[in-house]
C-alpha positions in Angstrom: 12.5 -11.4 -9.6 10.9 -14.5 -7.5 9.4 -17.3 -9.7 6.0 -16.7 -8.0 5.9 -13.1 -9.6 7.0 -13.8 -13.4 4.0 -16.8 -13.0 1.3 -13.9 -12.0 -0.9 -11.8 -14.6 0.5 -8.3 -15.0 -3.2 -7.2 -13.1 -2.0 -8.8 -9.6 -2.1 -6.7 -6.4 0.6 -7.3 -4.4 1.3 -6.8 -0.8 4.6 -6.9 1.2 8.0 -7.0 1.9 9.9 -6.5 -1.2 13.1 -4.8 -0.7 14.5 -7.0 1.7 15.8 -3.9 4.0 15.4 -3.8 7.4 13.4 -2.1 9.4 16.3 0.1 10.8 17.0 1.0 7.7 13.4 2.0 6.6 13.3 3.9 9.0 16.1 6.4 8.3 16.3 9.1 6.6 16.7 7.9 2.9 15.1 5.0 3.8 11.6 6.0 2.2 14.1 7.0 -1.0 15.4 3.3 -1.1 12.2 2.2 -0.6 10.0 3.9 -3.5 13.5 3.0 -6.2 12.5 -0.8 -4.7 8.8 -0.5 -5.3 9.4 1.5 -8.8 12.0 -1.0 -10.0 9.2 -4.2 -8.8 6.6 -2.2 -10.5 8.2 -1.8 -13.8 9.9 -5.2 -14.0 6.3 -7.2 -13.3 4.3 -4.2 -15.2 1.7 -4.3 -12.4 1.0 -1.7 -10.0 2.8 -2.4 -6.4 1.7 -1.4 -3.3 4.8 -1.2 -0.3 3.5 -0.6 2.9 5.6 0.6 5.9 6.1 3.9 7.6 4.9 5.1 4.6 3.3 3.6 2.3 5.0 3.7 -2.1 2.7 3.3 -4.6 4.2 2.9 -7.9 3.1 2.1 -11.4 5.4 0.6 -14.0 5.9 3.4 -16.2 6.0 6.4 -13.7 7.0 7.8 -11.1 6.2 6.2 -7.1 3.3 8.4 -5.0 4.3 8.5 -1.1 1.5 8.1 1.5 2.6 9.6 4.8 -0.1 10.2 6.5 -0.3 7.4 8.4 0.4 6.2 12.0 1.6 2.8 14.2 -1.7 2.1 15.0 -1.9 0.3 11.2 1.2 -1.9 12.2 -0.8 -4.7 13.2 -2.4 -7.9 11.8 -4.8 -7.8 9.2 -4.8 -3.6 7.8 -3.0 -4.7 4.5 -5.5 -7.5 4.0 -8.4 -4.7 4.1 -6.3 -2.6 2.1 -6.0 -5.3 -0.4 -9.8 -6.1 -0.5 -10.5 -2.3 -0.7 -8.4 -2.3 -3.6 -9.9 -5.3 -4.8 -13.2 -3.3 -4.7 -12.5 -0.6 -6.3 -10.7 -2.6 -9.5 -13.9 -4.5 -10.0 -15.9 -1.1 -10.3 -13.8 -0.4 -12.9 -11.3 2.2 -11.3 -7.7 2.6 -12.4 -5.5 0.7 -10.8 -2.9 3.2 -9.4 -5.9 5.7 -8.5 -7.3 2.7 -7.0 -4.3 1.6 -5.0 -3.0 5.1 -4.0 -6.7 6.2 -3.1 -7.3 2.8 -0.5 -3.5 3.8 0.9 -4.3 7.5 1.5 -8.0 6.5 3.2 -6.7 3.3 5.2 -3.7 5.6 6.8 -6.1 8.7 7.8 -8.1 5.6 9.0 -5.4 5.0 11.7 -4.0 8.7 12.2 -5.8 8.7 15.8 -6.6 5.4 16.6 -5.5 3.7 19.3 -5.4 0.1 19.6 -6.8 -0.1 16.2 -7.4 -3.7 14.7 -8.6 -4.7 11.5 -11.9 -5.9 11.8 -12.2 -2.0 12.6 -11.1 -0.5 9.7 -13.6 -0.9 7.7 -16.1 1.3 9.5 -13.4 3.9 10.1 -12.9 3.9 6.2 -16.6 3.8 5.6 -16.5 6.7 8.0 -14.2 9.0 5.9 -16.1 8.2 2.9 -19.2 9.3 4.2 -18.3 11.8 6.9 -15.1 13.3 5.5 
């Protein structure tokens, strides 16, 4: 485990690459299997919930089992979407949500966000996720 990780409260959101694969290999057909027994083996050794994004996106909690989000598209590959997905996260914990139904709920809503976008950048998303809240 990185030092910076085993320094961090158990509470901390965490964003990112942390499986060290590549993006061939995400991208195959047991790559989403490698890559939920990476997020569910980070989850359980910092005892935080972890949030892996890529072509899908792996929730997983420490003591169970790792929810996949495939609903998404490439218009969220681009600079910024995790950083809303974080603060929407961020939102929700300080209202006093569970953290996994907090993580997996911002995952689910920021990938239907970018099912038919195109061009999509993230100062957009958050009136397209304000939009499915509201609009369905």
């Amino acid at each position: 485990m990185p030092a910076q990780l085993r320094l961090a409260p158990p509470s901390t959101f965490w964003s990112g690459r942390i499986d060290g694969a590549s993006r061939s290999s995400q991208a195959s057909n047991n790559g989403a299997d490698c890559r939920a027994a990476a997020t569910r083996e980070l989850a359980a050794s910092i005892g935080a919930v972890v949030v892996h994004k890529g072509p899908t996106t792996i929730v997983a909690y420490p003591d169970g089992p790792a929810l996949v989000v495939a609903n998404g598209g490439p218009a969220l590959a681009t600079a910024g979407t995790g950083d809303v997905l974080a603060g929407a996260v961020t939102a929700l914990l300080a209202q006093g949500v569970d953290p996994v139904r907090a993580a997996a709920s911002e995952a689910w809503l920021r990938a239907e966000a970018g099912c038919e976008q195109v061009g999509l950048v993230a100062r957009g998303l958050p009136d397209r996720l304000g939009l499915l809240l509201t609009d369905g």
